[in-house]
Each structure stands twice: as structure tokens, then as C-alpha cells.
ZADO-1210 file (C-alpha; in nm, 4 decimals, padded with zeros to 6 digits):
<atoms>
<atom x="01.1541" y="00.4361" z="-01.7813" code="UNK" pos="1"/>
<atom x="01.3403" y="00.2395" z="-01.5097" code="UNK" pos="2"/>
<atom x="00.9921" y="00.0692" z="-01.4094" code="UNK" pos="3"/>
<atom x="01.0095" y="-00.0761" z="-01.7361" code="UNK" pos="4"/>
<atom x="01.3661" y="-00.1536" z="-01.7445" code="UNK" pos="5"/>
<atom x="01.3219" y="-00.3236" z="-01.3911" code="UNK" pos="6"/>
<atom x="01.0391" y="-00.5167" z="-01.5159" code="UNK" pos="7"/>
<atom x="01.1709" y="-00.5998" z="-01.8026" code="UNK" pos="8"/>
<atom x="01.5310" y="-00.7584" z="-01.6601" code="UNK" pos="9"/>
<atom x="01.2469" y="-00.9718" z="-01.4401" code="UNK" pos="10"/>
<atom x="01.0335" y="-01.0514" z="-01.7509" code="UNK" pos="11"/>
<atom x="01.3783" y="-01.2021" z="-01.8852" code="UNK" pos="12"/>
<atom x="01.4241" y="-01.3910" z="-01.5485" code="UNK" pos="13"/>
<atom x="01.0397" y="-01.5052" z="-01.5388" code="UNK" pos="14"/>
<atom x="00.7871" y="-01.4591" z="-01.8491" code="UNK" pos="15"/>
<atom x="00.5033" y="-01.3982" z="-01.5934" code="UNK" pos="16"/>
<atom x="00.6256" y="-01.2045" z="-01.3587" code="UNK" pos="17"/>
<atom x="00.7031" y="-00.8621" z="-01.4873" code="UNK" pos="18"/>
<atom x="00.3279" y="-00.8764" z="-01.6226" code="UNK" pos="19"/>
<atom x="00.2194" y="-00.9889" z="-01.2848" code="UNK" pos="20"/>
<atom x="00.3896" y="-00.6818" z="-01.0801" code="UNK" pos="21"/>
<atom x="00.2632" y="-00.4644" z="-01.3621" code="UNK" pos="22"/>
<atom x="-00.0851" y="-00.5772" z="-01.2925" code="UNK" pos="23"/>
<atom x="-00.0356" y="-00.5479" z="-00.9334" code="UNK" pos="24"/>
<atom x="00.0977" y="-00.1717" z="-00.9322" code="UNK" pos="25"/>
<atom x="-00.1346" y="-00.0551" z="-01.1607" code="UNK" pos="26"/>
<atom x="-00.4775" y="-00.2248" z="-00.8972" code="UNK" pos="27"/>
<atom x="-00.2847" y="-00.0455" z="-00.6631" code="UNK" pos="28"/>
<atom x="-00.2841" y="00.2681" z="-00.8178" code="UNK" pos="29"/>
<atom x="-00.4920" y="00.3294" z="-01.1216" code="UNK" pos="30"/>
<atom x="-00.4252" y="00.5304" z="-01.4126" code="UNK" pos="31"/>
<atom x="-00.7271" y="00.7234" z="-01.5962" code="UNK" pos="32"/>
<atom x="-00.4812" y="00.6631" z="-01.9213" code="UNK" pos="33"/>
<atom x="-00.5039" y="00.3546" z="-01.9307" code="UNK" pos="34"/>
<atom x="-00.9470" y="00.3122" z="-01.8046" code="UNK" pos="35"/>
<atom x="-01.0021" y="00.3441" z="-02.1996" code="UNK" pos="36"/>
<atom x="-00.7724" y="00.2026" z="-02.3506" code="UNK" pos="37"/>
<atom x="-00.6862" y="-00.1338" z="-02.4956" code="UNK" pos="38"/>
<atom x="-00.4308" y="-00.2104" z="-02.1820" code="UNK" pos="39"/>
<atom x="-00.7255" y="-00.1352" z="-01.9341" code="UNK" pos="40"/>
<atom x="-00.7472" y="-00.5025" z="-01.8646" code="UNK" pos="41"/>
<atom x="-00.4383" y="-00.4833" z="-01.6879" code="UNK" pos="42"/>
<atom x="-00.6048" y="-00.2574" z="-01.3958" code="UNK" pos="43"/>
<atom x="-00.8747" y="-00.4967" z="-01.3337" code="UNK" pos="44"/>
<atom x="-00.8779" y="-00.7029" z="-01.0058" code="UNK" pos="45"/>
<atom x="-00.9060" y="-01.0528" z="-01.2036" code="UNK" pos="46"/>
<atom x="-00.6357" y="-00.9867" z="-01.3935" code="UNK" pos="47"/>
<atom x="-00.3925" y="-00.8785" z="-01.1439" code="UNK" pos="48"/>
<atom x="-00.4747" y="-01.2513" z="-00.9595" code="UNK" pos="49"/>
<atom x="-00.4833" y="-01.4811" z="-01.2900" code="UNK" pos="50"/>
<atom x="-00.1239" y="-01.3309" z="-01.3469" code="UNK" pos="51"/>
<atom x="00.0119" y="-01.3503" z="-01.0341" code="UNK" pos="52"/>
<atom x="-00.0966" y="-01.6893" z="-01.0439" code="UNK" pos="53"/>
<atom x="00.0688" y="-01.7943" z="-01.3205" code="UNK" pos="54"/>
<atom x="00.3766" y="-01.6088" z="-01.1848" code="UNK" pos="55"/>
<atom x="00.3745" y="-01.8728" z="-00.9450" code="UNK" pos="56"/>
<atom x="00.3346" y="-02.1398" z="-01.1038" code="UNK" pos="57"/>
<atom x="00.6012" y="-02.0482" z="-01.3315" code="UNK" pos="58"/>
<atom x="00.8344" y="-02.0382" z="-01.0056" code="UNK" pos="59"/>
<atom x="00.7520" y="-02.3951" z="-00.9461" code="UNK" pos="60"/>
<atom x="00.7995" y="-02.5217" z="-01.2637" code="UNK" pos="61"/>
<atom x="01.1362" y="-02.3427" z="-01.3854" code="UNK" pos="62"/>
<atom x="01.2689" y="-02.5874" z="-01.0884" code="UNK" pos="63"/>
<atom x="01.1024" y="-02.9020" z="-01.2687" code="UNK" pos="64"/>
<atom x="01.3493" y="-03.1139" z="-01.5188" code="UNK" pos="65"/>
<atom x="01.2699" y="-03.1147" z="-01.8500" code="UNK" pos="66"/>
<atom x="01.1418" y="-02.7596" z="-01.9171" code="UNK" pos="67"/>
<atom x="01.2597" y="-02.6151" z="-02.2378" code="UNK" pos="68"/>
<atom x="01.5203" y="-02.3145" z="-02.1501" code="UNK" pos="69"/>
<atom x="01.4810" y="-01.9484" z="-02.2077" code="UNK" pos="70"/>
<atom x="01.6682" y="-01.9026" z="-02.5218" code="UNK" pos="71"/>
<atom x="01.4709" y="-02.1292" z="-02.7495" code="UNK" pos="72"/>
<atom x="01.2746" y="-01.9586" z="-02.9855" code="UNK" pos="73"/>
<atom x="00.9333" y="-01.9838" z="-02.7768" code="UNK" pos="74"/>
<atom x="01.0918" y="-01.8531" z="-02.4648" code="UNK" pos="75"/>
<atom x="01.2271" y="-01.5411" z="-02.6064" code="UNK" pos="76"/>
<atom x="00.9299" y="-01.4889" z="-02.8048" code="UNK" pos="77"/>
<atom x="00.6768" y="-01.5264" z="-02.4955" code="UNK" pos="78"/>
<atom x="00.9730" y="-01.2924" z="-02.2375" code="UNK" pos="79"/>
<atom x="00.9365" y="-01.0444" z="-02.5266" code="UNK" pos="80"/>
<atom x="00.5602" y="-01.0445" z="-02.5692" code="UNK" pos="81"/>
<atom x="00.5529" y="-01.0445" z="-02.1760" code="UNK" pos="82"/>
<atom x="00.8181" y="-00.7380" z="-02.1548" code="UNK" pos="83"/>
<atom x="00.5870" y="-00.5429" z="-02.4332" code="UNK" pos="84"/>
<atom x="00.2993" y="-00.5807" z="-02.2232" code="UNK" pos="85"/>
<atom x="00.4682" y="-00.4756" z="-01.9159" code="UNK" pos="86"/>
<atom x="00.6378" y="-00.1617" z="-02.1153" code="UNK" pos="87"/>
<atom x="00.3835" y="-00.0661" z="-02.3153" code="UNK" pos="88"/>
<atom x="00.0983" y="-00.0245" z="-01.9483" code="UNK" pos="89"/>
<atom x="00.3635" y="00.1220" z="-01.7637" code="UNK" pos="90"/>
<atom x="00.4254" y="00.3731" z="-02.0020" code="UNK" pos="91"/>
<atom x="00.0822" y="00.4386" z="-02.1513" code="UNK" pos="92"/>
<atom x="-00.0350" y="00.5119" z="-01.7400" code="UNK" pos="93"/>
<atom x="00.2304" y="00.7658" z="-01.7026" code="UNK" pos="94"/>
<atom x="00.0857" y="00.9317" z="-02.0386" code="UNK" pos="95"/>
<atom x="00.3525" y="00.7731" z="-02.2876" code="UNK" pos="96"/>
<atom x="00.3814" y="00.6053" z="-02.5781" code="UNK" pos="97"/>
<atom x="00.3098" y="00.2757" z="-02.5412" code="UNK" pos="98"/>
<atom x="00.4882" y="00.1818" z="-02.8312" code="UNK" pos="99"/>
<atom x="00.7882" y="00.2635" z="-02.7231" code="UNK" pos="100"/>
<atom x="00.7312" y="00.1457" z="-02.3531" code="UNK" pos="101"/>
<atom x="00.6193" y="-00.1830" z="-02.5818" code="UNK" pos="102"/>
<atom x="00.9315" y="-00.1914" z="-02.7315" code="UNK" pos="103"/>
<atom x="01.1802" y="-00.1474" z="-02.4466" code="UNK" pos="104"/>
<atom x="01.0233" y="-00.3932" z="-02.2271" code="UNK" pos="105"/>
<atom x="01.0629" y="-00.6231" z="-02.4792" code="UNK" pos="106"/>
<atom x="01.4214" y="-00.5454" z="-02.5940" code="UNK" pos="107"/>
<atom x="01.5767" y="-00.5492" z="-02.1906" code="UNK" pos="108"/>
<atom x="01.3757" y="-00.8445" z="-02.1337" code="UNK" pos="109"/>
<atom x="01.5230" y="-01.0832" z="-02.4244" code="UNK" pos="110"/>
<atom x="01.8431" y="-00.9266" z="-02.3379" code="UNK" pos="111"/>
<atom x="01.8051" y="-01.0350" z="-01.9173" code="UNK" pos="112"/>
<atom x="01.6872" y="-01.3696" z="-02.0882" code="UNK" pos="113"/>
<atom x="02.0145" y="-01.4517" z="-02.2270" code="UNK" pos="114"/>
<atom x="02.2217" y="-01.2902" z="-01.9529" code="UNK" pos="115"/>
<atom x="02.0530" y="-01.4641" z="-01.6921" code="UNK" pos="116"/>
<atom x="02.0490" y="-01.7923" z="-01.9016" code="UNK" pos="117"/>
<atom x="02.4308" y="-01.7960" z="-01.9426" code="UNK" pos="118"/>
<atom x="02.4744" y="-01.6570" z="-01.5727" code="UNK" pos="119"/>
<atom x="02.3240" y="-01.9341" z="-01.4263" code="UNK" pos="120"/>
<atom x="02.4901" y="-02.2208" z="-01.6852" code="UNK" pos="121"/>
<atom x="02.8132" y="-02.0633" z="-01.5642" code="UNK" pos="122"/>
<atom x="02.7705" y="-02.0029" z="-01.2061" code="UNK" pos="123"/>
<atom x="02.6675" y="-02.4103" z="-01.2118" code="UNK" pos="124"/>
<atom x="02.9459" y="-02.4970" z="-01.3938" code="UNK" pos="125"/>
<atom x="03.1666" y="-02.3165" z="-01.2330" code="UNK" pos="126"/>
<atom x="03.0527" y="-02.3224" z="-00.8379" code="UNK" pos="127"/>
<atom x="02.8851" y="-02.7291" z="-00.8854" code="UNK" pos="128"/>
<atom x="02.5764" y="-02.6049" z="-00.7939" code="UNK" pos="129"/>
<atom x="02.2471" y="-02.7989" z="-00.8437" code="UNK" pos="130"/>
<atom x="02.0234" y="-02.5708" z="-01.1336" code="UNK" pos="131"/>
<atom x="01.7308" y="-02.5954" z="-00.8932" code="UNK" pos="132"/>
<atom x="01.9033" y="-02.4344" z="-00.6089" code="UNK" pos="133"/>
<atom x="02.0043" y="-02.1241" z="-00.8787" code="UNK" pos="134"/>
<atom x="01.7086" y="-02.1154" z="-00.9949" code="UNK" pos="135"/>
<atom x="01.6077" y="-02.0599" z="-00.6170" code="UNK" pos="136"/>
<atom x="01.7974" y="-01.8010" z="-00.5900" code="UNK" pos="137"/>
<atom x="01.7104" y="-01.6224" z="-00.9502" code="UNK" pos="138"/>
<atom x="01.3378" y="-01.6163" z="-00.7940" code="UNK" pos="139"/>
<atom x="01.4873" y="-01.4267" z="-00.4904" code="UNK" pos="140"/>
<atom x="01.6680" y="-01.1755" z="-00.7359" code="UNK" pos="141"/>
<atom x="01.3319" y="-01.1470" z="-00.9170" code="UNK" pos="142"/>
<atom x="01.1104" y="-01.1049" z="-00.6831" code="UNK" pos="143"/>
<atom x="01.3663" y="-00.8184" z="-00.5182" code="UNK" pos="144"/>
<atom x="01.4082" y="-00.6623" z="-00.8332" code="UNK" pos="145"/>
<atom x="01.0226" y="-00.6570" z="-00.9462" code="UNK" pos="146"/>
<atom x="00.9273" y="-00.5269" z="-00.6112" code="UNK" pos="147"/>
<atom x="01.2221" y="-00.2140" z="-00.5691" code="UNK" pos="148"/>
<atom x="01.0387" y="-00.1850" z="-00.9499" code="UNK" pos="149"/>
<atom x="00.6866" y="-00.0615" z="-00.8464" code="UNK" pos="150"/>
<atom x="00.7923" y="00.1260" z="-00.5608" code="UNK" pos="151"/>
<atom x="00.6559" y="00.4649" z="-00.5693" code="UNK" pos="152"/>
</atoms>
């Protein structure tokens, strides 16, 4: 359960990323609950990479002017989908429901959306701090977070 809470507070920080170091940890080690079922794909090789690709990108572009934020309706709805997905592996591997693994990922990761959202606005406000240099260091507290996540 706190794999999924981790990764979800990241998926809320960055759609891709919780997905990504879900991927990751479960190439790394396997789960024979998950080999047949419909969440299999996330053990494969090429889908580890094409998400921790887009994980990246996703770090360059949150820094690019212009990107819709977080809390419109097709960020929350993508950080939910993406907090499902994480939940629902994680909890199917550890022979769970992944239902319910589906639906806690998604509920802590629309609720780090719009904590992390009105974090940064205020911290900006509030310290006059450029958005690109908090988002800068939202990546570090994602990446920290997703990685103390998967730890064994």
C-alpha cells in the first residue's frame, strides 16, 4: 500500500512518472500475478523504456510556457488514469485487488495534483521564484520520492 501511495503523490507531481517507476520495478522484479494478466504489459522490457521516456520528456516540457496546468480537467483525468495504472500493477503483483490498488492510485494522485499545484503557485508567489526553477525542484522531490517508492 505505501508503493502505491508513493507513486501515486508522484503520479500527481508527473502523469508519467509513477507509471514509469512502476514499469521499472516490476522488469526488475517480476511478478507471476501479473505474466497473465491484462497488466502484464507493464513487465515487459519495451514498456518499461517507452514510459520512462515519456517520463522525461514530460520533465522537459512541464518547464516550457504555455502548458496547460494540472488541475484542468485533462490533467487530472490523465494523473488519475496514470495513478490507476500504477495502483492497480502494484497491487495485482503482490496478489491484490487491482481494483482497489486502481482506485487508490488514482484518488492520492489527483489529490498530490492539487496540493502540489497550489504549493508551487504559493511558494512563487510568496518566495518570487521563477515557476521553472520550482518546477526544478518538484522533479527532484519526484524523482526522490518515486525511487524511496520501489525500494525493496
Amino acid at each position: 500500500m505505501l508503493q502505491v501511495i508513493g507513486l501515486g503523490i508522484v503520479t500527481g507531481m508527473r502523469s508519467a512518472m509513477g507509471p514509469a517507476f512502476t514499469s521499472y520495478a516490476m522488469n526488475q522484479r517480476p511478478s507471476d500475478k501479473l505474466r497473465r494478466s491484462p497488466l502484464g504489459f507493464m513487465q515487459q522490457p519495451t514498456t518499461a523504456r517507452v514510459l520512462k521516456t515519456l517520463a522525461a520528456g514530460e520533465l522537459v516540457v512541464d518547464k516550457s510556457p504555455g502548458v496547460g496546468n494540472r488541475i484542468a480537467a485533462t490533467g487530472i483525468a490523465g494523473r488519475a488514469l496514470s495513478g490507476a495504472l500504477a495502483g492497480a500493477t502494484l497491487y495485482q503483483a503482490k496478489g491484490g485487488k487491482a481494483w482497489k490498488g486502481g482506485l487508490l492510485g488514482a484518488a492520492v494522485a489527483v489529490a498530490a495534483a492539487y496540493a502540489f499545484f497550489y504549493l508551487r503557485r504559493e511558494a512563487g508567489r510568496k518566495f518570487k521564484i521563477k515557476d521553472a526553477a520550482l518546477g526544478g525542484v518538484e522533479d527532484a522531490m519526484a524523482l526522490g520520492i518515486a525511487s524511496a517508492s520501489i525500494r525493496k
